[in-house]
DRENGU-591584 format. One record per residue: residue number from 1; residue in one letter; x, y, z of N, C-alpha, C in turn. Coordinates in pm, whole numbers. Layout:
BEGIN
NUM/A/X/Y/Z/X/Y/Z/X/Y/Z
...
END
This chain:
BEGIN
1/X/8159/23494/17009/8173/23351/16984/8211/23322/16838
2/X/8243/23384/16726/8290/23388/16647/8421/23368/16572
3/X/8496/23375/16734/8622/23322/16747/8695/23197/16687
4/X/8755/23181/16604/8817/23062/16540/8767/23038/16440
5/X/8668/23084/16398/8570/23054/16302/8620/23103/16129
6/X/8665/23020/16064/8744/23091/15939/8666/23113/15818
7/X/8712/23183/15724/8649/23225/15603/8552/23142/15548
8/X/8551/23012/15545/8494/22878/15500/8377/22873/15587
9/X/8390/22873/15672/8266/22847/15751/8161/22953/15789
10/X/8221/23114/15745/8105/23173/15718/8081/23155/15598
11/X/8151/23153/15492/8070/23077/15375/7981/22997/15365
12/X/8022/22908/15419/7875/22771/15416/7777/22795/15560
13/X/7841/22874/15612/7687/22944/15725/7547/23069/15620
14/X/7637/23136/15583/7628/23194/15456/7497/23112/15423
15/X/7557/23053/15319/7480/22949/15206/7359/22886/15268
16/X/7399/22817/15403/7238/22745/15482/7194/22854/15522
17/X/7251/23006/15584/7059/23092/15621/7026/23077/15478
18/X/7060/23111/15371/6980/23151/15276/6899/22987/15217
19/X/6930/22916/15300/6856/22752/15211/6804/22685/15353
20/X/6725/22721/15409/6664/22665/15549/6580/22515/15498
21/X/6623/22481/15524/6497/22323/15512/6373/22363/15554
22/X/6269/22257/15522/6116/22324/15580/6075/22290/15771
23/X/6180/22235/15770/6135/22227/15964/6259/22343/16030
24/X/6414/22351/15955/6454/22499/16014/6351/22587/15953
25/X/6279/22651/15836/6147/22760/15896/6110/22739/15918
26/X/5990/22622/15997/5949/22609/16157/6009/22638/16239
27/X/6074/22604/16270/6143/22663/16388/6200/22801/16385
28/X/6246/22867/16281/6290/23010/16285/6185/23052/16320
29/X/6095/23040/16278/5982/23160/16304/5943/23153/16413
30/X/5946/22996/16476/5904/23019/16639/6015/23113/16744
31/X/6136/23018/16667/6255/23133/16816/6260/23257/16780
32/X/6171/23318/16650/6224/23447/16689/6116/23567/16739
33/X/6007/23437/16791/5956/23520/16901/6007/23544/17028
34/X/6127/23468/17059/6133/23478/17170/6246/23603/17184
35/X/6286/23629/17117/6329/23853/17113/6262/23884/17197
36/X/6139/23877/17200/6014/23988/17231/6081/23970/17431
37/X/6164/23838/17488/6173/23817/17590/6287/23847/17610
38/X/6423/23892/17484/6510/23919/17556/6583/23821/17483
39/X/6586/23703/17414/6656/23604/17353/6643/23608/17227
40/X/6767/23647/17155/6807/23684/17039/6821/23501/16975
41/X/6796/23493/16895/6831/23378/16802/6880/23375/16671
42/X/7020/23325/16657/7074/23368/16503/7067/23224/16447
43/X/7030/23231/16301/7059/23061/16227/7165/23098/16138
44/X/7187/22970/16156/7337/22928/16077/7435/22997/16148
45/X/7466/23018/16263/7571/23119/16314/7704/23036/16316
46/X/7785/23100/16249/7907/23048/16332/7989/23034/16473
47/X/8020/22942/16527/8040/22929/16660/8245/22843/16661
48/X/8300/22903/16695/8438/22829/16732/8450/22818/16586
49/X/8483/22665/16589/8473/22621/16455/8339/22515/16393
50/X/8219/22526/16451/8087/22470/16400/8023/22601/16354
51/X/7915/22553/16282/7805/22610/16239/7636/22605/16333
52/X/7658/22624/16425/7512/22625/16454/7388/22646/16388
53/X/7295/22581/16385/7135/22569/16312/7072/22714/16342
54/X/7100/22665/16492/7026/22829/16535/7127/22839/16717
55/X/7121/22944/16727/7243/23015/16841/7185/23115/16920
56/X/7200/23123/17046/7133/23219/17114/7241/23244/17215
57/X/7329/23368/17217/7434/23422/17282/7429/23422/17441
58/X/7247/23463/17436/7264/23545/17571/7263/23359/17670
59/X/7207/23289/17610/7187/23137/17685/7300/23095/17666
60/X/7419/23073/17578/7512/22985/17521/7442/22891/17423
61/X/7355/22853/17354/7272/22781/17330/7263/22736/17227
62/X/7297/22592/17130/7285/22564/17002/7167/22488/17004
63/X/7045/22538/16903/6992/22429/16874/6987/22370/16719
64/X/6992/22226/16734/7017/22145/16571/6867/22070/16538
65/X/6863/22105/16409/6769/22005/16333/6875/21902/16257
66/X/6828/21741/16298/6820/21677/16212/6793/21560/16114
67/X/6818/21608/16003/6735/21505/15908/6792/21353/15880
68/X/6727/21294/15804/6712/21139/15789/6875/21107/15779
69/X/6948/21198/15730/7092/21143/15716/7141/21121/15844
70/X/7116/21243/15967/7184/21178/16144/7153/21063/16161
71/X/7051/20980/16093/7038/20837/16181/7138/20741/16110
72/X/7208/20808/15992/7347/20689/15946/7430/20707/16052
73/X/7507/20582/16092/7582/20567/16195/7705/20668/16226
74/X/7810/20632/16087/7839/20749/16063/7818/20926/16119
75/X/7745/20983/16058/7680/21072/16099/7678/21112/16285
76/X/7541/20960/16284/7509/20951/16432/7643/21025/16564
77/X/7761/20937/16475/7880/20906/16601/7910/21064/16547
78/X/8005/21117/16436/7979/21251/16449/7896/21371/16529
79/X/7776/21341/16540/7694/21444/16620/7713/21431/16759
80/X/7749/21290/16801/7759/21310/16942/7893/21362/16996
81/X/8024/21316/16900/8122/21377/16903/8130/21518/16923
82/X/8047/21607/16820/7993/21732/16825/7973/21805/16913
83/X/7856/21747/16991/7788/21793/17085/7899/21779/17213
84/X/7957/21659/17243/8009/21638/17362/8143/21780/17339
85/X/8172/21780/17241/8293/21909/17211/8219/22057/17246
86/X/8104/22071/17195/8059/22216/17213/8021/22213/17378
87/X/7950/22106/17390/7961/22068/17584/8085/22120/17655
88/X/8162/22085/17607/8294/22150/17663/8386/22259/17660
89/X/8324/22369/17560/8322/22515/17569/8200/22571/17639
90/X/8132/22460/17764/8005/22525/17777/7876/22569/17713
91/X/7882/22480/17596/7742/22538/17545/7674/22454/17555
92/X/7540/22483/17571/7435/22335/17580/7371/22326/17418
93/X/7321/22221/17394/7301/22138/17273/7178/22065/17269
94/X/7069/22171/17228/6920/22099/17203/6886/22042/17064
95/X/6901/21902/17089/6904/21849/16911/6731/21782/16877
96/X/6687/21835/16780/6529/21773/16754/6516/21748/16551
97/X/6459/21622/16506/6441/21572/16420/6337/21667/16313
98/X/6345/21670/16207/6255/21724/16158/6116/21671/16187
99/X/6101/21578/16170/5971/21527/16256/5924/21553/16318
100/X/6023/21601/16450/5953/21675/16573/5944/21804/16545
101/X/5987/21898/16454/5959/22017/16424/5809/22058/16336
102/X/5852/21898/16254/5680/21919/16153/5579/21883/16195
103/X/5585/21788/16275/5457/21699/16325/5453/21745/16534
104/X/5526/21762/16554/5516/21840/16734/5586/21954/16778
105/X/5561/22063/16719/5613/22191/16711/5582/22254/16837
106/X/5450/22156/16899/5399/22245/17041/5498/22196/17167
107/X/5539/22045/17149/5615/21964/17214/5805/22013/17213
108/X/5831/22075/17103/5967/22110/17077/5977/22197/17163
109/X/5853/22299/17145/5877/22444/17190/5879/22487/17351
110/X/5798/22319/17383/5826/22329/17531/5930/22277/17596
111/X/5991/22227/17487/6129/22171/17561/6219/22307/17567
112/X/6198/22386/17442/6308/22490/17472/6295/22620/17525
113/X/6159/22611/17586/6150/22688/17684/6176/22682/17828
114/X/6166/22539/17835/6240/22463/17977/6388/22463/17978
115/X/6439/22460/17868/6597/22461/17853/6602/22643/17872
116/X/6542/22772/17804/6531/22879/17848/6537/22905/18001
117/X/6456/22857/18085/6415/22891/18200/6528/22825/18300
118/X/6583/22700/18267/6659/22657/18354/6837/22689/18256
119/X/6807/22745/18182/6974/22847/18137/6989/22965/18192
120/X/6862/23021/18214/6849/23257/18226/6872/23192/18405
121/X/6826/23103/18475/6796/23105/18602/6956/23101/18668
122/X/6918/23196/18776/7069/23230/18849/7132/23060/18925
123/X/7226/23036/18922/7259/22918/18974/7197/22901/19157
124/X/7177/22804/19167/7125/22778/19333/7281/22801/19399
125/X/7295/22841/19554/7371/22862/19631/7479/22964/19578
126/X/7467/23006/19512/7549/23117/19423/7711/23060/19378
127/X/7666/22914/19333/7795/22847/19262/7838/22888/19150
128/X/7833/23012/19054/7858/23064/18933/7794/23024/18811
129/X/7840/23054/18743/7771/23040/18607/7835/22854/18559
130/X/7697/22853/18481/7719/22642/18461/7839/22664/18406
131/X/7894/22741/18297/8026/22692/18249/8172/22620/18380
132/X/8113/22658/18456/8231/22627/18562/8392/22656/18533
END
């Protein structure tokens, strides 16, 4: 998935692992228990041409933190732009606030274990994989 992804943008993927905000290390440290199950989690990965927060190959899986600046409108309309684009290379897109990382870390973690369980799970009637 690294594909398209140019010199620049491992640069500044680069630059954020090494500068995690304090709710991305919350959260790093939680997904990278989940190895122990088989789900690799990379931060800051490059993807196409985005940067993912954190990336998990074997799911397709971006998840984003973010901070007080996503709620400028601006911004706002960007992220959904975002998301609806990586939606359409098939990847799914779990987005949570620092807030919810600092203050409900038990609540995050069950969301993305439900997003885990219903990504690894074989499709019903054997319609293929969600990317379609």
């Amino acid at each position: 998935m690294y594909s398209g992804a140019k010199p620049e943008i491992f640069r500044l993927a680069n630059y954020h692992r090494k500068n995690l905000t304090d709710a991305e290390k919350i959260l790093w440290n939680c997904l990278r228990k989940f190895r122990n199950e088989g789900f690799v989690f990379r931060k800051q990965h490059p993807v196409v041409f985005f940067i993912a927060d954190f990336y998990c190959h074997k799911l397709i899986l971006f998840i984003e933190v973010d901070g007080d600046y996503h709620l400028e409108l601006s911004q706002y309309c960007y992220d959904e732009n975002r998301s609806a684009e990586l939606e359409r290379y098939g990847i799914k897109v779990l987005r949570f606030k620092n807030e919810e990382i600092i203050n409900r870390i038990d609540k995050v973690l069950s969301e993305i274990k439900n997003s885990i369980g219903q990504l690894s799970s074989p499709s019903p009637l054997g319609e293929g994989d969600r990317r379609g």
